[in-house]
N, C-alpha and C positions, 0 to 999 in steps of 0.2 A: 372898028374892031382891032383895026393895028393898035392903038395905041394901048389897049386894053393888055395884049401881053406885054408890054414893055413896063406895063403898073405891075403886071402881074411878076414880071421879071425883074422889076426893081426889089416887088417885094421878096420876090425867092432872094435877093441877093441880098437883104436887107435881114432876112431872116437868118441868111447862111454867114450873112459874118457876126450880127447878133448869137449865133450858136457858136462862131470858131470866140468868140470875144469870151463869151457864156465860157467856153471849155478851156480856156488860158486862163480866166481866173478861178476855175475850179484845180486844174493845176498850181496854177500859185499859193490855191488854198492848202491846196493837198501837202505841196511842199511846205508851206510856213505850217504846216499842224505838225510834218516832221519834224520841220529844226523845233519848231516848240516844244513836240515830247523830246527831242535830243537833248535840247537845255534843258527839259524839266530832268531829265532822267542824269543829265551830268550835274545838274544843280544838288540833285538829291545824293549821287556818289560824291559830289564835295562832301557836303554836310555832314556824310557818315564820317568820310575820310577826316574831316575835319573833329568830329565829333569822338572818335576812336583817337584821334592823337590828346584829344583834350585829357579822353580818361586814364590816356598812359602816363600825359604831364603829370596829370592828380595823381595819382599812382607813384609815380616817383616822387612827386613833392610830398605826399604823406609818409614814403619809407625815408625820402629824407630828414621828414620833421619828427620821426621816430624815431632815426640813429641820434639824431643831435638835441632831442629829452632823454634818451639812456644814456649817452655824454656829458650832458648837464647832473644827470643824478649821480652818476658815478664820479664825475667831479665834485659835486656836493657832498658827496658819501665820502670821499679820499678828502677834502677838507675839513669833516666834521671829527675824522679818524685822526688828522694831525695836529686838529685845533685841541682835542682830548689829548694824546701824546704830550704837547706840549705844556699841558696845565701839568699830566700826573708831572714832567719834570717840575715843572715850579713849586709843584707840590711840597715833591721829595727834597728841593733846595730851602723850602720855607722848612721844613722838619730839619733837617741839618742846621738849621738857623739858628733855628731853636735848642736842639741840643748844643750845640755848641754856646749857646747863651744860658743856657742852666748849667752846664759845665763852666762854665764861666764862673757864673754867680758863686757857686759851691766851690770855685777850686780850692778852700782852705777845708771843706772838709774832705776832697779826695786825698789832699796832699798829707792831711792827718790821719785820714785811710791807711795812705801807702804807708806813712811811718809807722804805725803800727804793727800793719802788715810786714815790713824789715824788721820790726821791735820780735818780732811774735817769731819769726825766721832764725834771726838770732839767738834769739832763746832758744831755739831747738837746738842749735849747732854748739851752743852753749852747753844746752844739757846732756848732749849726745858727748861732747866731750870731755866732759864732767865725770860720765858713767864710764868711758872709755880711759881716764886717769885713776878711777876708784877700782877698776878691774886690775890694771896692772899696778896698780898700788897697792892689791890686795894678795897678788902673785907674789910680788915681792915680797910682803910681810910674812904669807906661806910658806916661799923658797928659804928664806932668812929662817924661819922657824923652825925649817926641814934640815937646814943646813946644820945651824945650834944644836940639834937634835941626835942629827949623825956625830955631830964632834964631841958634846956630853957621853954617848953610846960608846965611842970611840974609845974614849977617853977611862972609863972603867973596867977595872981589871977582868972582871967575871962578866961578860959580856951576856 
């Protein structure tokens, strides 16, 4: 019967560190199920963190890629405005061209224009002075005829 507790006390001791072994790796589990939710749960606050910077990037790369298409159009708008500016000039220097090349062509009848136009001037100044010699030429013929007139008068006794 001795030997019978010493089976029996091998097994209590067999059983008790079977239970402390059992309860260190229920511990061990317990802690590795922590650090596993700690990772899972920081894994997840990356992801957001990370996922929240992504949509700020997008965010600023779409108001970027939206300042720099209303810059492209406003630059194509201000280039369409000065490529027009520059035709109306070339326009107005093809119209001067031109006039000056019909002026050109015709200068013997401007120039027979303008002499006529001097012809036709003259003549006025002509005639203006024409009537302006017939006026005091006709003064004079009066005055002479007034004068004759007094001195005949003059001149007879019974006045």
């Amino acid at each position: 019967m001795l030997i019978m507790p010493a089976a029996v006390y091998s097994a209590d001791l067999q059983q008790q560190l079977s239970n402390v072994a059992q309860a260190e790796n229920q511990g061990q589990a317990e802690q590795q199920a922590r650090w596993d939710e700690y990772d899972a749960r920081a894994e997840a606050w990356y992801q957001y963190r990370e996922a929240e910077r992504n949509k700020r990037i997008a965010a600023a790369n779409a108001r970027a890629k939206a300042r720099e298409a209303e810059r492209l159009k406003d630059k194509h708008r201000d280039q369409n405005y000065e490529d027009q500016l520059r035709q109306l000039e070339i326009d107005k220097q093809k119209l001067e061209v031109e006039q000056l090349a019909a002026r050109t062509a015709h200068e013997n009848e401007f120039i027979a224009q303008d002499l006529k136009q001097q012809a036709a001037q003259t003549d006025v100044t002509q005639s203006q002075a024409d009537a302006n010699r017939n006026l005091s030429q006709g003064k004079q013929a009066q005055m002479i005829s007034e004068g004759k007139a007094k001195e005949i008068k003059a001149g007879k006794w019974f006045n």
